[in-house]
C-alpha positions as CSV (number, residue, x, y, z in Angstrom):
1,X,-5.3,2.3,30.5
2,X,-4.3,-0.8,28.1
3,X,-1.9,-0.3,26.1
4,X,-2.9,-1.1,23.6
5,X,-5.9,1.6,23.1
6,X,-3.8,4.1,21.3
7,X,-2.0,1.4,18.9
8,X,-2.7,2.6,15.3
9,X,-1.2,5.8,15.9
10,X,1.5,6.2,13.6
11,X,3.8,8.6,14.2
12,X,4.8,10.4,11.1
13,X,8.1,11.9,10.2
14,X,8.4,15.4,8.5
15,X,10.7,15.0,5.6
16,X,12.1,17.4,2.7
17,X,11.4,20.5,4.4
18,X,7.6,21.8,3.8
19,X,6.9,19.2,1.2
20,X,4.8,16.4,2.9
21,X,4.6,14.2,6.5
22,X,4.4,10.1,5.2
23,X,2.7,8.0,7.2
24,X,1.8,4.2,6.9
25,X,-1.4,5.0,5.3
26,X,-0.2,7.2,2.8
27,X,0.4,10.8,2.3
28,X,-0.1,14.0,4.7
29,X,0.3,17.2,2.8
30,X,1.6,20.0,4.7
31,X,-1.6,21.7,3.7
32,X,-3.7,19.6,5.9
33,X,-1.9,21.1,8.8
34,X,-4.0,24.4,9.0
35,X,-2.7,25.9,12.0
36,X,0.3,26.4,14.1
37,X,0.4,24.4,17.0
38,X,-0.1,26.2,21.4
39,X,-1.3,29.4,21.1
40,X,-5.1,29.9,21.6
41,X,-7.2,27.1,21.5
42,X,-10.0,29.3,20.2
43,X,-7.8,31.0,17.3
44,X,-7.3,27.5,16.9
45,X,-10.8,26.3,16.2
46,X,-11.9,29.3,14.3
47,X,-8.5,28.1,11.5
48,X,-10.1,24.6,11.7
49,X,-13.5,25.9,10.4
50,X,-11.9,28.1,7.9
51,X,-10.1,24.6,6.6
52,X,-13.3,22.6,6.5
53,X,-14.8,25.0,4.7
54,X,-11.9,24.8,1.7
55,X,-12.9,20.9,2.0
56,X,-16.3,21.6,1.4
57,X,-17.7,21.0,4.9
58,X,-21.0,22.9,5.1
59,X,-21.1,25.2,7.8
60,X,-24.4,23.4,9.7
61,X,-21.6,20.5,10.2
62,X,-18.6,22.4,11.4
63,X,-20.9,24.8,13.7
64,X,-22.0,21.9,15.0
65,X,-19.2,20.1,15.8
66,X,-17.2,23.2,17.2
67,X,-20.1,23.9,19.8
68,X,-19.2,20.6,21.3
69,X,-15.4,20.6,20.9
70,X,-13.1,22.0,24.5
71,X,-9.7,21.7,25.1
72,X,-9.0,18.9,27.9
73,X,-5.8,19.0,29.6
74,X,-6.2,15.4,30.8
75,X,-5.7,14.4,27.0
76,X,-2.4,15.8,26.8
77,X,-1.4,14.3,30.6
78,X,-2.4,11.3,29.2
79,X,-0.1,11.7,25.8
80,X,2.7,12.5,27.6
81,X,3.0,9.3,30.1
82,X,1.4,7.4,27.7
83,X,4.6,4.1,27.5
84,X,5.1,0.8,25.7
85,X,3.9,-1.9,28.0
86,X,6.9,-3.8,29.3
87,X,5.7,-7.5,29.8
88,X,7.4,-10.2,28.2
89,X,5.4,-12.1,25.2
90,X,4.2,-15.0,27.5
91,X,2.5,-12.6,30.4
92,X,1.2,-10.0,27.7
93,X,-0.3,-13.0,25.8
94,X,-1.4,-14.8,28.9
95,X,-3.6,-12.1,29.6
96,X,-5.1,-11.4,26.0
97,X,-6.0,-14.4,25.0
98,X,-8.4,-15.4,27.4
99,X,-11.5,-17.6,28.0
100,X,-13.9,-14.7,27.4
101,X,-12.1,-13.8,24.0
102,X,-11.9,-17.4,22.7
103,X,-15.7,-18.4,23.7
104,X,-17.5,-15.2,22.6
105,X,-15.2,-14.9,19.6
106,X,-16.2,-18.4,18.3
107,X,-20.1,-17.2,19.5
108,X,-19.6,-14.1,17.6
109,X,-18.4,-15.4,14.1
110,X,-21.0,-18.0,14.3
111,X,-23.8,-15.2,15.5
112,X,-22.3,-12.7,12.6
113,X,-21.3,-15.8,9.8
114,X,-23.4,-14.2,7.5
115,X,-21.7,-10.8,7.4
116,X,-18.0,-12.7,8.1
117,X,-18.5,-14.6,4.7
118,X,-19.4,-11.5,2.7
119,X,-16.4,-9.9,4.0
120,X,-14.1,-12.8,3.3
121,X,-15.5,-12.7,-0.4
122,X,-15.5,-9.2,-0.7
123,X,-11.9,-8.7,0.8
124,X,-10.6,-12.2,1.4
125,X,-9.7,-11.5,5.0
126,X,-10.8,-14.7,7.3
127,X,-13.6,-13.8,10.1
128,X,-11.0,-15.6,12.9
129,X,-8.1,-12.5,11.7
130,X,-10.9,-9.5,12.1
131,X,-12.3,-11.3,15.3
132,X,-9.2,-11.6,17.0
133,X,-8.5,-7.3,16.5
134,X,-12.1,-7.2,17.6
135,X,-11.0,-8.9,20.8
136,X,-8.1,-6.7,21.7
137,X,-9.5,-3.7,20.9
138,X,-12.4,-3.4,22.7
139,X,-13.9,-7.0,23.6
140,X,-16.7,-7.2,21.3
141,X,-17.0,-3.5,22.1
142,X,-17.4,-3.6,25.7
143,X,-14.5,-1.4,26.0
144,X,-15.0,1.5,23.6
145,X,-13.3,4.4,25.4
146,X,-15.1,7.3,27.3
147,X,-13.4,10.6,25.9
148,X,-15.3,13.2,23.7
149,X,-13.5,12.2,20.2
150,X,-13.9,15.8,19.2
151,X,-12.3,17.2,21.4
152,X,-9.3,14.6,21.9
153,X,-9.0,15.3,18.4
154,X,-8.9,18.9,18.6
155,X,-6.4,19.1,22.1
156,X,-3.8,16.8,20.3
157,X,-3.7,18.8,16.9
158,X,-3.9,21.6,19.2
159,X,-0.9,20.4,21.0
160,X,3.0,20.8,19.4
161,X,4.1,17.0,19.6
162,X,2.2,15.7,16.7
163,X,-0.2,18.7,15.0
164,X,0.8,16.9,11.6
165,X,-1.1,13.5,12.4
166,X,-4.3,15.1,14.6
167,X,-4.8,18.2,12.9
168,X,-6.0,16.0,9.8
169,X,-7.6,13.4,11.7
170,X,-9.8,16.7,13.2
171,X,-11.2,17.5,10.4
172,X,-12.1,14.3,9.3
173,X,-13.9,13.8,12.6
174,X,-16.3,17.1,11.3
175,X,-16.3,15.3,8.1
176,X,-18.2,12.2,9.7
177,X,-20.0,14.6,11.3
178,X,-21.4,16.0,8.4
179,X,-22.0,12.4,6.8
180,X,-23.9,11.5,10.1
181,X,-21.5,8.7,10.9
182,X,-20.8,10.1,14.4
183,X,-22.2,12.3,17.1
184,X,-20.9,15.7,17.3
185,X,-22.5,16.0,21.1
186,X,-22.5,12.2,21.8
187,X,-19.6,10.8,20.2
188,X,-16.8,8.9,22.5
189,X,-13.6,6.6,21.9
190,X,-10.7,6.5,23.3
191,X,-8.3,9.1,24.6
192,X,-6.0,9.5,21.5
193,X,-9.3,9.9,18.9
194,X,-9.8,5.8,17.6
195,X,-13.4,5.3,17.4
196,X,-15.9,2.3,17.3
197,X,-15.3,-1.1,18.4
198,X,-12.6,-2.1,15.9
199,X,-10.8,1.5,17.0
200,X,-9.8,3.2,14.3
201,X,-9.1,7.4,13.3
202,X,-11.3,9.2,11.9
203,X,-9.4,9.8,8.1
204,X,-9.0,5.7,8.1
205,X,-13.3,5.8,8.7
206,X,-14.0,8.1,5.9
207,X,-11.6,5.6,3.6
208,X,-12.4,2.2,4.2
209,X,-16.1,2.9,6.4
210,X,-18.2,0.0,5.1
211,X,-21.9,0.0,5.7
212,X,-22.6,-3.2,6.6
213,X,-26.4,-3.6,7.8
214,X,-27.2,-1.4,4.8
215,X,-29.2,1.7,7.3
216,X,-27.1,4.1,4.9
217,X,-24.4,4.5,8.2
218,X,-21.2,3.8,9.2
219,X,-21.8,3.2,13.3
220,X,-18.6,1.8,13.7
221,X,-19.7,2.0,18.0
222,X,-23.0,0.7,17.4
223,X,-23.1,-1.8,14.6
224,X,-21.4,-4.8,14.6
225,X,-21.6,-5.6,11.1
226,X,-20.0,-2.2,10.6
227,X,-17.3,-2.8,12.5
228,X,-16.2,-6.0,10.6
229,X,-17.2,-4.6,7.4
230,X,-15.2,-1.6,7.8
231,X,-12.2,-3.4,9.3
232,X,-12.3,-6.3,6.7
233,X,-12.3,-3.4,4.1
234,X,-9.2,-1.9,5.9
235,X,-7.2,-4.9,6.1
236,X,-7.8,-6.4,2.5
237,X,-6.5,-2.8,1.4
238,X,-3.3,-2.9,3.6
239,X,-2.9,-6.2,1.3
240,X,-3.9,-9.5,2.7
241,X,-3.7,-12.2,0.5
242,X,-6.7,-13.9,0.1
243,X,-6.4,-18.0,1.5
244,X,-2.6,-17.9,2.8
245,X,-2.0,-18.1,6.2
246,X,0.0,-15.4,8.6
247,X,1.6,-17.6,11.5
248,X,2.1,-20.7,12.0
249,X,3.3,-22.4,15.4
250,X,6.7,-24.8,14.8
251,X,9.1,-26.7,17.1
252,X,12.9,-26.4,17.1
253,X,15.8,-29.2,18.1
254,X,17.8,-28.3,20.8
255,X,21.1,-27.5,18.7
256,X,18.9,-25.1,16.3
257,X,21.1,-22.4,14.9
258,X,19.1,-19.3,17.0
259,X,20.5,-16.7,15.2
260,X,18.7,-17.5,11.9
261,X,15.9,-15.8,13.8
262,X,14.1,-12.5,13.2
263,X,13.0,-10.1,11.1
264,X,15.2,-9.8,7.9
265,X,16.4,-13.2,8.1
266,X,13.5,-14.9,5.9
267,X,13.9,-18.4,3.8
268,X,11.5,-20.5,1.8
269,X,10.0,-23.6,3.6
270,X,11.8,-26.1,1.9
271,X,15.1,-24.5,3.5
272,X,13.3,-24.1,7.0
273,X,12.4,-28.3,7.0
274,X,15.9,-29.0,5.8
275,X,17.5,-27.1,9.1
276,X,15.0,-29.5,10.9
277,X,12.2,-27.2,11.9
278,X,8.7,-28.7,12.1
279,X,5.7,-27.3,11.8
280,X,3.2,-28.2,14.7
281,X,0.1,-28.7,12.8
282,X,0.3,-29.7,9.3
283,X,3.4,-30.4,6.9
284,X,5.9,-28.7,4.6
285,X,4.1,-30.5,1.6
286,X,2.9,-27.3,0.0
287,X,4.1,-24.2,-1.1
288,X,7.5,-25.0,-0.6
289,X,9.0,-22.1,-2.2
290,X,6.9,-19.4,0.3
291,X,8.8,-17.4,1.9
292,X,8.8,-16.9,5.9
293,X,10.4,-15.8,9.1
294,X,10.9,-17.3,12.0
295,X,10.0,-15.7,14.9
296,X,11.0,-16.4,19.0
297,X,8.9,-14.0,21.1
298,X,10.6,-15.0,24.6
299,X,13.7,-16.8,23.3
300,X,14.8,-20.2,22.6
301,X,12.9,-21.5,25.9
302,X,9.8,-20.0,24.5
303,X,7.2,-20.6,21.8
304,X,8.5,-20.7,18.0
305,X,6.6,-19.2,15.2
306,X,7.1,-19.2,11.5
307,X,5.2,-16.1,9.7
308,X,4.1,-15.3,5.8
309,X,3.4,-12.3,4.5
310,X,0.2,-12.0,5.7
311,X,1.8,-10.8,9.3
312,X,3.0,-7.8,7.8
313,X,-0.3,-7.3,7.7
314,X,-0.7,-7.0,11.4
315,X,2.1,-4.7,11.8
316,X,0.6,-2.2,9.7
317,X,-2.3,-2.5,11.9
318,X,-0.1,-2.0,15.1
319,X,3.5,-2.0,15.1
320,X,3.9,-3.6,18.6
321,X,6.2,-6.7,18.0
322,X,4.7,-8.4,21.0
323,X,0.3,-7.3,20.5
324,X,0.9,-8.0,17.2
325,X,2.4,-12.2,17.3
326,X,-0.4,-11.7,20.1
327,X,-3.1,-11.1,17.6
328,X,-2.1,-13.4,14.7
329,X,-1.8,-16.5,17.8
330,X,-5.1,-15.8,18.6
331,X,-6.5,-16.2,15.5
332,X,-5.2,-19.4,15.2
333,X,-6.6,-20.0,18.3
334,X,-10.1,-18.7,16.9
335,X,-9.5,-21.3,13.7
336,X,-9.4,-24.0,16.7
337,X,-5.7,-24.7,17.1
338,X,-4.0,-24.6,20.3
339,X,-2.4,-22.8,22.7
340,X,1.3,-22.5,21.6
341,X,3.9,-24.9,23.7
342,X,7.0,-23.6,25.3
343,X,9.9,-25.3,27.7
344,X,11.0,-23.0,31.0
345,X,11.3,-19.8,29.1
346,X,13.2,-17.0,31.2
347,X,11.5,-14.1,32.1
348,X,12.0,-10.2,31.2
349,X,14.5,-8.5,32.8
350,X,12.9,-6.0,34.8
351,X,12.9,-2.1,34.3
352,X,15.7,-1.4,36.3
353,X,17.6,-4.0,34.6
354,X,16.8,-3.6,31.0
355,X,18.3,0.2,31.5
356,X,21.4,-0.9,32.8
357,X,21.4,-3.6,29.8
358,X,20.8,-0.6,27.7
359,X,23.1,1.8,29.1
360,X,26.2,-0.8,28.7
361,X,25.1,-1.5,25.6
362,X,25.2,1.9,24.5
363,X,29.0,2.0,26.0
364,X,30.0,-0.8,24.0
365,X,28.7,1.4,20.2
366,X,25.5,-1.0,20.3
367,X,22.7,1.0,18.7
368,X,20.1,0.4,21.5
369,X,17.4,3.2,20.1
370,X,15.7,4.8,23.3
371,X,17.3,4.0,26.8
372,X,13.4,3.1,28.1
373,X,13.8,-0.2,29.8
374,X,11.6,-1.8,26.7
375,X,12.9,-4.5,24.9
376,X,12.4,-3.2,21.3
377,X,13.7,-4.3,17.9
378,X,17.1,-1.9,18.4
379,X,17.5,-3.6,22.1
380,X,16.9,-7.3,20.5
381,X,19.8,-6.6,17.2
382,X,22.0,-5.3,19.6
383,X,21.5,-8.4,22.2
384,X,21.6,-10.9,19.0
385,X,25.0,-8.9,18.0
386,X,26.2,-9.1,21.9
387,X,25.4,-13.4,21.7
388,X,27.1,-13.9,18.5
389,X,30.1,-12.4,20.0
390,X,30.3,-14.5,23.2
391,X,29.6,-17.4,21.3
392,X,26.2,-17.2,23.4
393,X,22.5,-19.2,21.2
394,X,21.7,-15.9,19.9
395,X,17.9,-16.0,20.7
396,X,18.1,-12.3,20.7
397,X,16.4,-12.5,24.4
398,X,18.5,-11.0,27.1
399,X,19.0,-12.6,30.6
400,X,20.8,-12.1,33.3
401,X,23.9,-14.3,32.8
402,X,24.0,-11.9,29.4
403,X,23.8,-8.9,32.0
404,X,26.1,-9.7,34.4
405,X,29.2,-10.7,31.1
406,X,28.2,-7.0,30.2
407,X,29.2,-5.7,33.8
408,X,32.4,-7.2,34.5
């Protein structure tokens, strides 16, 4: 499967005891968790009614949506191999931003400009940023997912590795039952519960579920203008900021200091021009005092990017390092720049390798995070650290030469 299908699962960490789970959306009270986790799945189901029923759910909605809810084992198989992809920026972004995506996103904003300029008034959020989610998540909605949502819904908060995120998002689902906004019988998305054709969880639905062709519903799989509505409602509350922009595409000289790079390492524009970074579009005339970071997806042989605070954004949305400068590129792309430039950037190292990288790593006191072969923010401060002290550019991108001073 892509993936990226299960992407706005958050995983949420217990803290304080019984108190609450946080999650990026807010607050999960251990109440919502109704029922311990294995066990029966039928004991299981008869808790969950007994917990609609304290959220006021009227029993012709939860009856119904039980009658239709099983246990599939295939849910959890998939849960359990479910990985990070491991393709470099340029290959993962090769492939997403595509000549379908770019010619029926431009046809679809101008088919929906109507509904994209309400949204942009209503929540400020530009129709290129909700087309370009639109695209990865299920093409326009070609791609919605085939699993009962029910019961994926049900199995996972059945199932002990996170009962504190599905168990909620469960009863939500018999919630939009009950408002008729999905299908008890009918209803299917994609293995880990997202629904419609801007995927998102059932609890996120009931919050931010716009009706936006005014039939009284929120058909996030059927309606279109739903779907934007709803996801333009989402986003504005996550906190974009009306007419700024969230990435913009820059070119570096040869001697550039690399390790300024990264997350954590922002400046204001007026600082970024002075070390000689140039924007490729446009000029450092304005705003001079916004603050951004700059970015290098694949390295110093790759493409450069400088983001604002409207890429946080993105990461809330998925916290995928490489889908999410993915996303906000082709949104640019949408607005009708073009495709980003690079110079011979070095590949990823493969699985094998980025192991071994981690493992010696590790050896060496570097805090690596997982030993899983993926190059994740952990791996990338510990390579950056690893470069500073061989006196290597510190891109923050590990290559062999890097691999092979770690061996000897």
């Amino acid at each position: 499967m892509k993936s990226f299908i299960s992407k706005k699962i958050k995983e949420i960490s217990l803290l304080l005891g019984l108190l609450c789970f946080f999650s990026s959306s807010g607050v999960v009270f251990a109440s919502d968790v109704f029922a311990e986790c294995g066990g029966d799945f039928q004991v299981f189901l008869e808790k969950a009614k007994k917990h609609a029923q304290k959220k006021g759910v009227s029993e012709k909605a939860i009856s119904e949506a039980l009658k239709f809810t099983k246990f599939n084992k295939k849910i959890i198989e998939m849960d359990r191999r479910q990985k990070s992809f491991k393709m470099s920026f340029m290959d993962f972004s090769g492939r997403a931003i595509n000549n379908y995506r770019l010619v029926n996103g431009k046809k679809n904003i101008k088919k929906h400009s109507n509904i994209f300029e309400q949204a942009n008034r209503l929540f400020g959020v530009p129709a290129e940023v909700i087309t370009a989610f639109w695209a990865m998540e299920t093409d326009f909605g070609a791609v919605q997912g085939e699993f009962h949502t029910l019961s994926s819904l049900a199995t996972l908060g059945f199932d002990c590795r996170r009962p504190e995120l599905f168990q909620p998002e469960f009863i939500a689902a018999i919630q939009l039952v009950e408002r008729g906004d999905i299908d008890a019988e009918k209803t299917t998305g994609a293995w880990a519960g997202e629904i419609g054709q801007v995927q998102m969880l059932p609890k996120d639905i009931l919050e931010f579920g716009f009706d936006g062709n005014g039939d009284g519903k929120v058909l996030l799989k059927e309606s279109a203008e739903d779907a934007i509505m709803t996801a333009a409602n989402l986003i504005g509350h996550m906190g974009w900021v009306k007419n700024e922009p969230w990435l913009d595409e820059v070119f570096l000289s040869e001697n550039f200091n690399w390790q300024l790079a990264g997350f954590g390492r922002s400046r204001p524009l007026r600082e970024w021009k002075k070390l000689g970074v140039k924007l490729r579009q446009g000029d450092f005339s304005e705003k001079y005092n916004r603050e951004s970071t700059l970015l290098l997806p694949q390295g110093r042989y790759g493409p450069a990017f400088l983001v604002y605070r409207n890429f946080e954004i993105y990461l809330k949305w998925n916290d995928s390092f490489i889908y999410t400068v993915t996303a906000a590129h082709l949104a640019t792309r949408l607005e009708g720049r073009k495709k980003y430039k690079h110079k011979n950037p070095e590949g990823i190292l493969t699985i094998d390798s980025m192991i071994l990288l981690q493992n010696l790593l590790h050896k060496r006191g570097y805090d690596v995070g997982k030993i899983d072969g993926i190059l994740g923010a952990k791996t990338r401060q510990s390579v950056r650290k690893l470069q500073l002290l061989y006196g290597l550019p510190a891109d923050s991108w590990p290559n062999l030469e890097l691999l092979e001073r770690l061996s000897n």
